[in-house]
gemmi code that builds the backbone of each chain (N, CA, C; Angstrom):
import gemmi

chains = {
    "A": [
        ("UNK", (-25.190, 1.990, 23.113), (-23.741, 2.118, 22.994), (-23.407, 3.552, 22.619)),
        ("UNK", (-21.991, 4.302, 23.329), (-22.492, 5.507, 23.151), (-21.667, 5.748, 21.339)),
        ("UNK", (-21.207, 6.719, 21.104), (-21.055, 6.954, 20.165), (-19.912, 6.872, 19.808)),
        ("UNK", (-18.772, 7.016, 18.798), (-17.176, 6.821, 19.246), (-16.967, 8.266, 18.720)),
        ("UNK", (-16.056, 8.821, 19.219), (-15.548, 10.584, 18.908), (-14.035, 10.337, 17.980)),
        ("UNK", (-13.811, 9.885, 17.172), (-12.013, 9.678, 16.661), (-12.090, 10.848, 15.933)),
        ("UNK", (-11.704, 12.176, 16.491), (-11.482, 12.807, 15.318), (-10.508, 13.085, 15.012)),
        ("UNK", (-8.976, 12.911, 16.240), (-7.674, 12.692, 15.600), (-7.184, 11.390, 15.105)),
        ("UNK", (-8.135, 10.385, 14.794), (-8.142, 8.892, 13.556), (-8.587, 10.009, 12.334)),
        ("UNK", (-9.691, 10.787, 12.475), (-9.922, 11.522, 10.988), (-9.074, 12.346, 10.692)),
        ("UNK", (-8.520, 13.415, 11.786), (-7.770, 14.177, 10.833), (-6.373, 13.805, 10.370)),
        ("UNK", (-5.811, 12.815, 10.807), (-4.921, 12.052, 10.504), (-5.156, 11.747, 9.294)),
        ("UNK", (-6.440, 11.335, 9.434), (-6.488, 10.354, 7.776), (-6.921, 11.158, 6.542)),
        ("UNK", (-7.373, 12.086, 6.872), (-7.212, 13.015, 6.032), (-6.254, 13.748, 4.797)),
        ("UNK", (-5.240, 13.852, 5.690), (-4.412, 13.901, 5.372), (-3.218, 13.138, 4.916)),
        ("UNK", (-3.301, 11.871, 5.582), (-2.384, 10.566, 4.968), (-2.712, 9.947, 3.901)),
        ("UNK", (-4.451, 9.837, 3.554), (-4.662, 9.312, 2.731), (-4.118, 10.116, 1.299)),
        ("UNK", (-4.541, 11.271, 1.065), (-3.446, 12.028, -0.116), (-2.231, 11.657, -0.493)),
        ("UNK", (-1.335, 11.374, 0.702), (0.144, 11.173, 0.588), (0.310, 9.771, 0.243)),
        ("UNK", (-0.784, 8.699, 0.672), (-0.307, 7.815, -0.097), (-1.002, 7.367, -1.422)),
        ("UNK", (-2.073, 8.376, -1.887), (-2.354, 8.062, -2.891), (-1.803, 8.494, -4.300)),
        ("UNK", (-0.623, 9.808, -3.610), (0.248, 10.201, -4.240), (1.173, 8.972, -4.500)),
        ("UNK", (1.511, 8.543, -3.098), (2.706, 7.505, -2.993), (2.380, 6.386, -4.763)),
        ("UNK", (1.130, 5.922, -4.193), (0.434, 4.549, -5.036), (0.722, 5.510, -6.941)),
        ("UNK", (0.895, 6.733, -6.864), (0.861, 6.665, -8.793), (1.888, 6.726, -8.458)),
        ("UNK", (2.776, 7.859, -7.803), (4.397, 7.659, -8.073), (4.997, 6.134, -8.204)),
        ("UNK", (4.214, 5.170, -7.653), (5.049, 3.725, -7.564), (4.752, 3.162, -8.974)),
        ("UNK", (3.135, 3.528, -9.823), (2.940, 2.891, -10.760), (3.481, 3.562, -11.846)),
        ("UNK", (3.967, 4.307, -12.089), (4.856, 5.244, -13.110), (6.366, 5.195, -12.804)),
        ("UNK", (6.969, 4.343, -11.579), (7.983, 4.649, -11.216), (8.710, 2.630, -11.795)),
        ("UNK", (7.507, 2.040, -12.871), (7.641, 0.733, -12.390), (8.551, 0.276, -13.759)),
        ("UNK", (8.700, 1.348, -14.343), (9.099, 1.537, -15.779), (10.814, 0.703, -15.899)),
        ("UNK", (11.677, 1.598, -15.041), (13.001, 1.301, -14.746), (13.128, 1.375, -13.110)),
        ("UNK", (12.604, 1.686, -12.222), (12.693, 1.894, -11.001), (11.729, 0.487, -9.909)),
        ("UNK", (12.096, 0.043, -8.746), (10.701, -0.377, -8.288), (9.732, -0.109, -8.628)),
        ("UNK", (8.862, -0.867, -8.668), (7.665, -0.008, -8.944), (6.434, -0.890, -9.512)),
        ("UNK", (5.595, -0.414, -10.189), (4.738, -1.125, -11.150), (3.419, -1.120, -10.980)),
        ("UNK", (2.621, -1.971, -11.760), (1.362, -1.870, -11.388), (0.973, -2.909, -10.501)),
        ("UNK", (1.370, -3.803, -10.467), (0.726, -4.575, -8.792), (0.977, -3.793, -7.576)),
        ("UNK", (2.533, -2.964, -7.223), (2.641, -2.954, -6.137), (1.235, -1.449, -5.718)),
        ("UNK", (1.855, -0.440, -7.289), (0.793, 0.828, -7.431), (-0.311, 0.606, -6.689)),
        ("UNK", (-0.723, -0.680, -7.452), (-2.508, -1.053, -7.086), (-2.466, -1.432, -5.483)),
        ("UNK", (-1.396, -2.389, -5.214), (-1.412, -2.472, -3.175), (-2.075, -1.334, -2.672)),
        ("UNK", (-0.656, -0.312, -3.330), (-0.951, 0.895, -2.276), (-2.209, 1.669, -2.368)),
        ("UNK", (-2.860, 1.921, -3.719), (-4.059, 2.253, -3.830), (-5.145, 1.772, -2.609)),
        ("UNK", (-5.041, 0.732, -3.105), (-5.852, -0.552, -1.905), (-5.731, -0.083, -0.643)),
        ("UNK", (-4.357, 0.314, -0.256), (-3.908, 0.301, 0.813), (-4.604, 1.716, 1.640)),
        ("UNK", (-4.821, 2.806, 1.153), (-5.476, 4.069, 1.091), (-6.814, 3.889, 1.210)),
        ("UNK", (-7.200, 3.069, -0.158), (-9.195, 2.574, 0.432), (-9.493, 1.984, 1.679)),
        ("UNK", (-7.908, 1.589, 1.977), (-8.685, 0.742, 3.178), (-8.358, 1.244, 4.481)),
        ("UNK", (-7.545, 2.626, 4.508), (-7.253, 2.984, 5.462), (-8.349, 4.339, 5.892)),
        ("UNK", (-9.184, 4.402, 4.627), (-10.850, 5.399, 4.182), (-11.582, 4.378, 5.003)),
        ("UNK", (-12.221, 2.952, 4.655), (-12.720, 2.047, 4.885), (-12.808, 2.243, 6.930)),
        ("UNK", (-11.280, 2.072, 7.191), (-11.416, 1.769, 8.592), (-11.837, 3.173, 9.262)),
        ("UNK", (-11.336, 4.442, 8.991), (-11.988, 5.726, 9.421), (-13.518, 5.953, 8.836)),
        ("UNK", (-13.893, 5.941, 7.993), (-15.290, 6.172, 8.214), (-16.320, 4.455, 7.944)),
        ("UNK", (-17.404, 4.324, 7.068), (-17.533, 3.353, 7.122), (-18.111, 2.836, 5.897)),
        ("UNK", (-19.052, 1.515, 5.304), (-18.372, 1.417, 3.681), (-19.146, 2.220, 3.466)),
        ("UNK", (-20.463, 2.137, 3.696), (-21.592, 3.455, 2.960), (-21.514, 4.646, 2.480)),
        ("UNK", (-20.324, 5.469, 3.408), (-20.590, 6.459, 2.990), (-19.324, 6.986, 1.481)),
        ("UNK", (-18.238, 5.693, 1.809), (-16.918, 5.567, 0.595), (-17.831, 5.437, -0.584)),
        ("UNK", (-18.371, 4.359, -0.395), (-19.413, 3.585, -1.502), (-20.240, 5.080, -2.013)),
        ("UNK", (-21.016, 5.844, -1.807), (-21.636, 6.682, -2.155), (-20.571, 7.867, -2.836)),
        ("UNK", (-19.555, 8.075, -2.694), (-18.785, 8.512, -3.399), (-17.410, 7.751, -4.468)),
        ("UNK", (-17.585, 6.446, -3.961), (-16.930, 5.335, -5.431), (-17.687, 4.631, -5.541)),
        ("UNK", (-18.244, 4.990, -6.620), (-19.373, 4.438, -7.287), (-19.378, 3.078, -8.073)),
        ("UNK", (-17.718, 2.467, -7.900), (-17.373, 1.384, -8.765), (-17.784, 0.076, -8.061)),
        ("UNK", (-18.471, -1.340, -9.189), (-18.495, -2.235, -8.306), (-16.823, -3.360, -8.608)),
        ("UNK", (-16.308, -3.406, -7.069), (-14.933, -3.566, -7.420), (-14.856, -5.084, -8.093)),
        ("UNK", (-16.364, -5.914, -8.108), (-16.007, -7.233, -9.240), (-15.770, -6.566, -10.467)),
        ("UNK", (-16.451, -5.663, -10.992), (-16.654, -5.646, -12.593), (-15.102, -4.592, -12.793)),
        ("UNK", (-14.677, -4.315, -11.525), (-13.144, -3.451, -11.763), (-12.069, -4.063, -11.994)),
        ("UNK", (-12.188, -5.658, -11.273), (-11.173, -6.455, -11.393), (-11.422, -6.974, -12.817)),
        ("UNK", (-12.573, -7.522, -13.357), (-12.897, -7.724, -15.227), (-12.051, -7.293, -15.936)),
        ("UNK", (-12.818, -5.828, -15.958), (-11.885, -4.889, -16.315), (-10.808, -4.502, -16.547)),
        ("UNK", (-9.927, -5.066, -15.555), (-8.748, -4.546, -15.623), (-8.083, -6.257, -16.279)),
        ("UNK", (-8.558, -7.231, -15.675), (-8.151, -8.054, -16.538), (-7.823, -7.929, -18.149)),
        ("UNK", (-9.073, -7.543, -18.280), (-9.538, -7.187, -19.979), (-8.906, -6.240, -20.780)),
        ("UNK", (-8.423, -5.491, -20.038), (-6.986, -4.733, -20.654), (-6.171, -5.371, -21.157)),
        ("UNK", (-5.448, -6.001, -19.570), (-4.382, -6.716, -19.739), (-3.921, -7.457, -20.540)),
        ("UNK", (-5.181, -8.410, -20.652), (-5.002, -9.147, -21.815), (-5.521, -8.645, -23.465)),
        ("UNK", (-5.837, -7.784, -23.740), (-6.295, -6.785, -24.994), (-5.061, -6.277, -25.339)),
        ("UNK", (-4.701, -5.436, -24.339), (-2.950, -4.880, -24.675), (-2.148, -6.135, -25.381)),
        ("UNK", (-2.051, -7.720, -24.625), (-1.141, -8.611, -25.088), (-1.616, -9.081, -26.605)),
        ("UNK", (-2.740, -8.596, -26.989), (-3.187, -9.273, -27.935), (-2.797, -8.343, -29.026)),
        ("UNK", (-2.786, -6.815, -28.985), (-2.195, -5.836, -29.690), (-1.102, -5.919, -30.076)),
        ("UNK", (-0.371, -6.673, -29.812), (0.879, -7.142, -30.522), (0.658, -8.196, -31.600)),
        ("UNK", (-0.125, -9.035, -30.975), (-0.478, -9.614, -32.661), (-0.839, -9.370, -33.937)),
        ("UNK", (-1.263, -8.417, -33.161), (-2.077, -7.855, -34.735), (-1.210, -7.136, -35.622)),
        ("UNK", (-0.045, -6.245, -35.503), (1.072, -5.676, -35.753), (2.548, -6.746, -36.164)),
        ("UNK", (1.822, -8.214, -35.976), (2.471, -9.236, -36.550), (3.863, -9.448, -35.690)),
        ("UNK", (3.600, -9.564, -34.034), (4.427, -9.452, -33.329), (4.202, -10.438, -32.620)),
        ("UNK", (4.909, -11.195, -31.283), (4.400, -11.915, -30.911), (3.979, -11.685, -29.183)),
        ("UNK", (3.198, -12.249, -28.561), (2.271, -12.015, -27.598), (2.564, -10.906, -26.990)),
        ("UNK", (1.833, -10.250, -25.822), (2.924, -9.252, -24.887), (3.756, -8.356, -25.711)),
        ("UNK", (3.888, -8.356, -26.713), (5.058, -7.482, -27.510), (4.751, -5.934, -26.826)),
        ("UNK", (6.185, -5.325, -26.600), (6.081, -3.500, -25.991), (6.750, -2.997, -27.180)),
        ("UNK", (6.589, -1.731, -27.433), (7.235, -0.823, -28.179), (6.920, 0.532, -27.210)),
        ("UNK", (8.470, 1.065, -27.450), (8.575, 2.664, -26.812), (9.064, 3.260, -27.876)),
        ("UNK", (8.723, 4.645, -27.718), (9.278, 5.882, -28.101), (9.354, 6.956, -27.500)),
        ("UNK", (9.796, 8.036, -28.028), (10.707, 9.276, -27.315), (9.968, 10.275, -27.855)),
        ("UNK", (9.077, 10.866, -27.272), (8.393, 12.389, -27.776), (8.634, 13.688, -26.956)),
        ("UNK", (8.409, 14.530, -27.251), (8.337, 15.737, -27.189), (6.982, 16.338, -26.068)),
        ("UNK", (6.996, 16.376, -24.853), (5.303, 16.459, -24.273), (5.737, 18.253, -24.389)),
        ("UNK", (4.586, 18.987, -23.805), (5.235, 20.419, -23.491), (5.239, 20.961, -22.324)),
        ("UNK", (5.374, 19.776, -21.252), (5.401, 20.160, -19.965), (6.569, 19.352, -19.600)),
        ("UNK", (6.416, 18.030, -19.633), (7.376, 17.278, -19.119), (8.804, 16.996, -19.957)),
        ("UNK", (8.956, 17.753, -21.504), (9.899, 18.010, -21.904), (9.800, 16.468, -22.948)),
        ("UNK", (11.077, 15.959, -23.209), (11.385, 15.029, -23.846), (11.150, 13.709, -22.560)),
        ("UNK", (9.677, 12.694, -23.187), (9.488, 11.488, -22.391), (9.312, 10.817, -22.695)),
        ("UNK", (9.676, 9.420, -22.103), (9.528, 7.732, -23.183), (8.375, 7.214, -22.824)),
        ("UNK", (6.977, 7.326, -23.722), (5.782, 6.443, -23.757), (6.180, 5.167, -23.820)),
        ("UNK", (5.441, 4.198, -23.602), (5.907, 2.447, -23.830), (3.950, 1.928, -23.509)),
        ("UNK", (3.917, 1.180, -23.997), (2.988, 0.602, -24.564), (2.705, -0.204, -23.339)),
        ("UNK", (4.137, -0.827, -22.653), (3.452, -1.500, -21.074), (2.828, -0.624, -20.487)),
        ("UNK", (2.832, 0.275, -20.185), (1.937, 1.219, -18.897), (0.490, 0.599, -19.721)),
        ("UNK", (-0.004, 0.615, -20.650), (-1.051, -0.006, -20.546), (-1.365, -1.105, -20.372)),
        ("UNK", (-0.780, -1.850, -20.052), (-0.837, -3.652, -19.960), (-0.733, -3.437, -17.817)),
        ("UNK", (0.463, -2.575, -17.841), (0.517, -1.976, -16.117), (-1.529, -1.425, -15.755)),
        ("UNK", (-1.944, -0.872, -16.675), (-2.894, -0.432, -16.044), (-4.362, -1.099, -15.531)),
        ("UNK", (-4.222, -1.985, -16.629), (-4.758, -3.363, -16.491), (-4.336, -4.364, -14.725)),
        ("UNK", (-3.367, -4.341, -14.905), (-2.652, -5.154, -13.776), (-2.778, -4.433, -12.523)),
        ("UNK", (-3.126, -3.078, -12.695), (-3.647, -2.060, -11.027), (-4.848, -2.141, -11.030)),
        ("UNK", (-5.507, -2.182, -12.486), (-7.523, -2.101, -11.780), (-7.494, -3.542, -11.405)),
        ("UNK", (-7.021, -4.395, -12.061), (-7.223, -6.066, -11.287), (-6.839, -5.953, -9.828)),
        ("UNK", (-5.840, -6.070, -9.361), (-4.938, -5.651, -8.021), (-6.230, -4.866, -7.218)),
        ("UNK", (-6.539, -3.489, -7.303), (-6.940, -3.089, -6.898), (-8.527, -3.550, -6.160)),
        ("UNK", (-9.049, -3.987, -7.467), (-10.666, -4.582, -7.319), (-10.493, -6.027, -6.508)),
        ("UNK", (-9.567, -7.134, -6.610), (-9.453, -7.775, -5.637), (-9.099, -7.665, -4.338)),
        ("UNK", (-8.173, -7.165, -3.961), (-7.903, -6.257, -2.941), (-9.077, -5.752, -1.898)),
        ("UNK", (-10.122, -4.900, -3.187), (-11.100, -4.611, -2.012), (-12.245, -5.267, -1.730)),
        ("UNK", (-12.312, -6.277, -2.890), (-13.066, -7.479, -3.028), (-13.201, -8.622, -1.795)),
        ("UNK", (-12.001, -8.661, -1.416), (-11.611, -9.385, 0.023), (-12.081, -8.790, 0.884)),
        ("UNK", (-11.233, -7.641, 1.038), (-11.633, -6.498, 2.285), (-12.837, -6.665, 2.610)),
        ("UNK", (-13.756, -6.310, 1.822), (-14.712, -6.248, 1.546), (-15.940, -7.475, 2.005)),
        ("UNK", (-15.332, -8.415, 1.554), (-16.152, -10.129, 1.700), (-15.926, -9.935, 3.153)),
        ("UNK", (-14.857, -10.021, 3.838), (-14.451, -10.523, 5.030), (-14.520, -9.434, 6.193)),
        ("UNK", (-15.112, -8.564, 5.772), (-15.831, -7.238, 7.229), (-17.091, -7.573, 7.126)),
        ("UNK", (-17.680, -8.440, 6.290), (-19.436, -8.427, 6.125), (-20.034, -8.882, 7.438)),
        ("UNK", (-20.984, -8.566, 7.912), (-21.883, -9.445, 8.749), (-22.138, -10.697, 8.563)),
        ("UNK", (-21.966, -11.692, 9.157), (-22.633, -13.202, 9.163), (-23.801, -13.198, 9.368)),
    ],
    "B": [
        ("UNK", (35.686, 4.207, 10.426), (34.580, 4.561, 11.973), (33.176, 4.905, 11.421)),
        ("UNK", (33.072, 5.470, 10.503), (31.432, 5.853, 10.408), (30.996, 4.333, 9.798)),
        ("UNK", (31.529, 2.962, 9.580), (30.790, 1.701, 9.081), (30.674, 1.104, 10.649)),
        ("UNK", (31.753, 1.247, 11.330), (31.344, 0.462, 12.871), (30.487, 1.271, 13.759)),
        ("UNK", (30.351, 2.327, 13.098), (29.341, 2.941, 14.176), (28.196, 1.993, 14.110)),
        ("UNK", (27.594, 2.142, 12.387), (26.358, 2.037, 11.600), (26.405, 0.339, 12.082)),
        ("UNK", (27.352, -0.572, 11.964), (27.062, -1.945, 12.333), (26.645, -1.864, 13.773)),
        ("UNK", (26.871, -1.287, 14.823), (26.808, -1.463, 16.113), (24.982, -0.994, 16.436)),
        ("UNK", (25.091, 0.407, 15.769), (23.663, 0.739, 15.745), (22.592, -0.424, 14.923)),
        ("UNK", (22.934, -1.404, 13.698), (22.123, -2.708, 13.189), (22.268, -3.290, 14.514)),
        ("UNK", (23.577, -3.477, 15.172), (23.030, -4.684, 16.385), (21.849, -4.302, 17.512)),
        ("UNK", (22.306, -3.493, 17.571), (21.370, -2.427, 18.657), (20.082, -2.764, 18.514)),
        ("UNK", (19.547, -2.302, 17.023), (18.281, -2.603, 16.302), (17.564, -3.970, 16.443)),
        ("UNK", (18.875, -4.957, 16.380), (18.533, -6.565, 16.324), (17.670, -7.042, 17.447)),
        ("UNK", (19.245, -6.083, 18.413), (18.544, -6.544, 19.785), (17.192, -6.166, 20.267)),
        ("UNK", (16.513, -4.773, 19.757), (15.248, -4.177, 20.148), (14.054, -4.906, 19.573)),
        ("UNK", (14.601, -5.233, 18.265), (13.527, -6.442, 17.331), (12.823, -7.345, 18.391)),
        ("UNK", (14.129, -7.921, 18.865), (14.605, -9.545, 19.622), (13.609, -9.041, 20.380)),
        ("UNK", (13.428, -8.180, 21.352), (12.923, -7.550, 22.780), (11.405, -7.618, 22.043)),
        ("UNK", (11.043, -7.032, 21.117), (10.016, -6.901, 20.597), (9.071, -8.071, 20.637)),
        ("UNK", (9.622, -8.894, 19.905), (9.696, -10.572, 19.583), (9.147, -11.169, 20.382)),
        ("UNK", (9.826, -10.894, 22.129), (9.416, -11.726, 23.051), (8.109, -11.063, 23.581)),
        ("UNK", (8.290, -9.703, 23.730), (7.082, -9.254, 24.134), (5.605, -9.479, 23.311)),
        ("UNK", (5.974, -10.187, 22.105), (4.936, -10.310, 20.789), (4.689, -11.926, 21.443)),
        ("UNK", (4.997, -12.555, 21.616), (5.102, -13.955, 21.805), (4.290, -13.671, 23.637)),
        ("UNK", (5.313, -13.568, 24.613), (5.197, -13.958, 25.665), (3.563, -12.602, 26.153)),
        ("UNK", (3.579, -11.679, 25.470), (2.499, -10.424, 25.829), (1.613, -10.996, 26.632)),
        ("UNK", (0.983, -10.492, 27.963), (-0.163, -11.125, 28.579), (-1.203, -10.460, 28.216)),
        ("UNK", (-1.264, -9.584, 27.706), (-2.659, -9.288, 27.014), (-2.217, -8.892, 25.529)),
        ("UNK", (-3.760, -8.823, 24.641), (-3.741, -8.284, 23.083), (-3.027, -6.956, 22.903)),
        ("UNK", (-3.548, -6.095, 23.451), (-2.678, -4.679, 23.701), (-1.062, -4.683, 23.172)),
        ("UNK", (-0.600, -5.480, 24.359), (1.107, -5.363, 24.442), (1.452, -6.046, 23.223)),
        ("UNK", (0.595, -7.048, 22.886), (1.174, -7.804, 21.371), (1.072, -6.440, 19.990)),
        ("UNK", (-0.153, -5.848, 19.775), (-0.582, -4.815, 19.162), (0.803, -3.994, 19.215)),
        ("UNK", (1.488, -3.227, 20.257), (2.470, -2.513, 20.807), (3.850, -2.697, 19.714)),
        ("UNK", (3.813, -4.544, 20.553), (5.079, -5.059, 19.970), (5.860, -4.533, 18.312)),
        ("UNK", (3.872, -4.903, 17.924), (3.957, -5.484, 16.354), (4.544, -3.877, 16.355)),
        ("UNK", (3.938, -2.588, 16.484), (4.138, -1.626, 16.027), (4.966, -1.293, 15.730)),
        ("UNK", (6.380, -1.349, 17.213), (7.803, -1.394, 17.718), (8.786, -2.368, 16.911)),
        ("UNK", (8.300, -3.186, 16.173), (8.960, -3.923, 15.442), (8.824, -3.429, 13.862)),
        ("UNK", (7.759, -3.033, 13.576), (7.408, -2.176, 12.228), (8.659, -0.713, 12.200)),
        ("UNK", (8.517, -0.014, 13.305), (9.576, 1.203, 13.335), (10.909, 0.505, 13.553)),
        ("UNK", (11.274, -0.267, 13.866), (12.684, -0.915, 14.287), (13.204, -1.204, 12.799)),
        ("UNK", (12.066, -1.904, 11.886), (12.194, -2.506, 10.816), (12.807, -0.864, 9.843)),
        ("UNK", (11.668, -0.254, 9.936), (12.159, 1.050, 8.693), (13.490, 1.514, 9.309)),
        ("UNK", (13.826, 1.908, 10.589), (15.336, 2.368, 11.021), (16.397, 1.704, 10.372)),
        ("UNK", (15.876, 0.094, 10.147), (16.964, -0.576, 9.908), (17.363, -0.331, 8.954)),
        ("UNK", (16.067, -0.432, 7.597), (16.172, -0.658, 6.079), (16.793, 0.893, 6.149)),
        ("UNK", (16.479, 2.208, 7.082), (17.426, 3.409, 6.900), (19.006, 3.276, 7.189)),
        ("UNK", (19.169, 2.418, 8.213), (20.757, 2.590, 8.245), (21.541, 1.480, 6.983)),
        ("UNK", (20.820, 0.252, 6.749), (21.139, -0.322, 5.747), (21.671, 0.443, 4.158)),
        ("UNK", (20.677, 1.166, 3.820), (20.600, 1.735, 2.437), (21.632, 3.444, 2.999)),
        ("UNK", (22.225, 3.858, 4.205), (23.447, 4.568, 4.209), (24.485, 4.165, 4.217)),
        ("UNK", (24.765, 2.307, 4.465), (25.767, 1.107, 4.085), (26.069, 1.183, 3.189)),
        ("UNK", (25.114, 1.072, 1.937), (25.554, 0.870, 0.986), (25.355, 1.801, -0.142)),
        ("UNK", (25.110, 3.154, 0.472), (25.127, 3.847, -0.108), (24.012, 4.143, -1.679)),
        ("UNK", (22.818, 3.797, -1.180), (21.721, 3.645, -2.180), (20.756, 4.277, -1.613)),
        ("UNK", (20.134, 4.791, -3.073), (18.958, 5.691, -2.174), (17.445, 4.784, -2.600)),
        ("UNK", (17.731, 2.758, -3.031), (16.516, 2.423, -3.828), (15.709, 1.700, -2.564)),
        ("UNK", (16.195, 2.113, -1.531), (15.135, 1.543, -0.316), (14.346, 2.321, 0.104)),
        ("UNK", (14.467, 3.697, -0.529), (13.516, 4.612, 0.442), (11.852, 4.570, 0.029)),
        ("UNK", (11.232, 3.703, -0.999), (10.478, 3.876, -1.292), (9.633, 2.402, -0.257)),
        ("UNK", (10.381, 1.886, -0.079), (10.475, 0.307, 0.627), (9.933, 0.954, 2.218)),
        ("UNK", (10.965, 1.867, 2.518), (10.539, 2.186, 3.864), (9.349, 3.176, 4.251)),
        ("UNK", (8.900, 4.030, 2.855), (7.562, 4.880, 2.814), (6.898, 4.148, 3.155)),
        ("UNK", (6.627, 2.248, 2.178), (5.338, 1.577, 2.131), (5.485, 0.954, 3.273)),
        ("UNK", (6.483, 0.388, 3.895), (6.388, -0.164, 5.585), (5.964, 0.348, 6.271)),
        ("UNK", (5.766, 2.193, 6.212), (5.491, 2.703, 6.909), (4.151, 3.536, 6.857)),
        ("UNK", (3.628, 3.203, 5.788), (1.930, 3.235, 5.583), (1.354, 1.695, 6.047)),
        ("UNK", (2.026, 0.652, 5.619), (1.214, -0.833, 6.414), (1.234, -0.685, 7.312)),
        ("UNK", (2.313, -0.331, 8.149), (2.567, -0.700, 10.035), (1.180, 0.374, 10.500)),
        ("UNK", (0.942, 1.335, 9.571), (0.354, 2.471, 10.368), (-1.240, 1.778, 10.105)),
        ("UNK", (-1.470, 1.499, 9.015), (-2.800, 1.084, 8.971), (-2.674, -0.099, 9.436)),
        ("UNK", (-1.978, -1.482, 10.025), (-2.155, -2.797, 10.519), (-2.733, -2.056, 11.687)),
        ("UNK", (-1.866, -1.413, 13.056), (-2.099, -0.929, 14.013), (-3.504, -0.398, 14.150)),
        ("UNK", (-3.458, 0.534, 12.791), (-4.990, 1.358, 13.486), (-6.462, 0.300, 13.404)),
        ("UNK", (-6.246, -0.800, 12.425), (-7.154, -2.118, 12.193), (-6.974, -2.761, 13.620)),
        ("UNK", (-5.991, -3.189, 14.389), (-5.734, -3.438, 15.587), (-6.841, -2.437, 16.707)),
        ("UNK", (-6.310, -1.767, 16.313), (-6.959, -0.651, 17.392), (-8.858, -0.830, 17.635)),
        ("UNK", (-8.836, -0.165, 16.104), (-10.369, -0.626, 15.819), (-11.156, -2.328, 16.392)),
        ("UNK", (-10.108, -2.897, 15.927), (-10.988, -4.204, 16.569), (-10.513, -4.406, 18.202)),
        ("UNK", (-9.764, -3.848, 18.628), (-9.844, -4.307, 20.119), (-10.674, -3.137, 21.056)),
        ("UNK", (-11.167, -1.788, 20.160), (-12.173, -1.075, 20.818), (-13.449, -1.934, 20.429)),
        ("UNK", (-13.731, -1.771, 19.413), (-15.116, -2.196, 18.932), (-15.554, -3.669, 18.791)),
        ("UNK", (-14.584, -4.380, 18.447), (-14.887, -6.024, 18.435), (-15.197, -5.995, 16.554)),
        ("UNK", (-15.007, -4.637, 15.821), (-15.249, -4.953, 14.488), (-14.818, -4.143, 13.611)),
        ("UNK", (-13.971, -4.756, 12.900), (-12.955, -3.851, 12.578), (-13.645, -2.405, 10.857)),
        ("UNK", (-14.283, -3.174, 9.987), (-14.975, -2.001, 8.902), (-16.671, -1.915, 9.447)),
        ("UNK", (-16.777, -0.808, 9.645), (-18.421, -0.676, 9.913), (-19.275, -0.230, 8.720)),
        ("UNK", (-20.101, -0.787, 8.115), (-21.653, -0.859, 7.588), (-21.928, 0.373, 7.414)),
        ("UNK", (-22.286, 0.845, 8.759), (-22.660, 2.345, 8.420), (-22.671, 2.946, 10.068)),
        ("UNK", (-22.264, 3.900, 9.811), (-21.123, 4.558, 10.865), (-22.119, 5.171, 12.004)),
        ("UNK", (-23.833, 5.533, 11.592), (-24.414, 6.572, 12.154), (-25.416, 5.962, 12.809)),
        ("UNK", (-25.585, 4.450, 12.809), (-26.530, 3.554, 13.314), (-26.542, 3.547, 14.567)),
    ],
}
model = gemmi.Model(1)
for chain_id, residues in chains.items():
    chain = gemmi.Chain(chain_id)
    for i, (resn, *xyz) in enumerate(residues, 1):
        res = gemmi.Residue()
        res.name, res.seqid = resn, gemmi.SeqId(i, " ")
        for name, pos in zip(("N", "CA", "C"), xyz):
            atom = gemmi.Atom()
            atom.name, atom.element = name, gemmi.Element(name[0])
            atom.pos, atom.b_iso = gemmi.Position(*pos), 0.0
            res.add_atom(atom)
        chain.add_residue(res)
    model.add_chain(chain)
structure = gemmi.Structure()
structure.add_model(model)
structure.setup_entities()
């Protein structure tokens, strides 16, 4: 079989993949007050691995993400639910968020909130299933 | 006049969907269905663009970025499996 030549599938993807991996944090930082969040973040993440996935092939992604995406989805579970439990302990009840208003020295005056970490949890889960599927269902029989 | 323009151009759209639709349904080969889907993916973001100048919001544009990263990667998964018969490869150099 001869060989396949796509190299305007690569340089395409080259370049798209950046833009939407830009896209995928702007959505998970954007999930605060805007659309956004960490499930959809994590889609689009997904959505980028897998558009890597179909241009080259898994071996050579795999040799440069070194993650195995079961123990990513754990993981990110294990946040999720660690963050909800951090409210208890502060004598609050489950899930509890608290924000505040600091001073960064780049981004000026910005509101931290305690969900982006419970969000971050909810993108490595998203994410690791996501490619977990992908993944199961391109295998060889 | 600039809202009856923008409704006439949604019908317009409807109708190209519609066209889409049948060619997705009735297609005699995989190809033209592949096509359809594409033509219906761009029909779709035009729309959600003239929609969100209706009403004067700018919270769809992020809606029509991500339609328009799926449509692009459904297609190229399309593509891949109707060249190759398989759509993620193992290892590329075999």
């Amino acid at each position: 079989m001869k060989k396949p030549n796509d190299i305007i599938l690569r340089a395409v993807t080259n370049v798209a993949v950046v833009i939407i991996l830009t896209f995928a944090v702007y959505l998970f930082f954007a999930g605060h007050h805007n659309p956004g969040g960490g499930f959809i973040g994590g889609l689009a993440f997904a959505a980028a691995l897998t558009l890597l996935f179909l241009t080259y092939d898994i071996n050579s992604i795999r040799a440069n993400f070194p993650f195995d995406f079961k123990v990513l989805t754990a993981v990110g579970v294990l946040i999720a639910v660690l963050t909800g439990v951090g409210g208890i302990l502060f004598d609050q009840p489950f899930l509890f968020q608290a924000f505040d208003y600091f001073d960064l020295p780049i981004f000026g005056k910005t509101e931290l909130a305690t969900a982006v970490l419970f969000d971050i949890g909810v993108a490595l889960a998203v994410i690791g299933t996501a490619m977990v599927i992908i993944m199961t269902i391109s295998e060889d029989r | 006049m600039i809202e009856s323009l923008l409704i006439v151009a949604l019908c317009f759209l409807v109708l190209s969907i519609l066209a889409a639709v049948y060619r997705l349904i009735k297609g005699p080969s995989i190809p033209d269905r592949v096509q359809a889907l594409d033509n219906i993916g761009v029909n779709i973001i035009a729309a959600i663009a003239i929609i969100s100048i209706f009403m004067r919001t700018s919270a769809f544009f992020s809606v029509m970025l991500l339609l328009g990263i799926l449509s692009f990667i459904g297609t190229i998964a399309f593509a891949r499996f109707l060249e190759r018969g398989k759509v993620i490869e193992s290892d590329r150099n075999e």
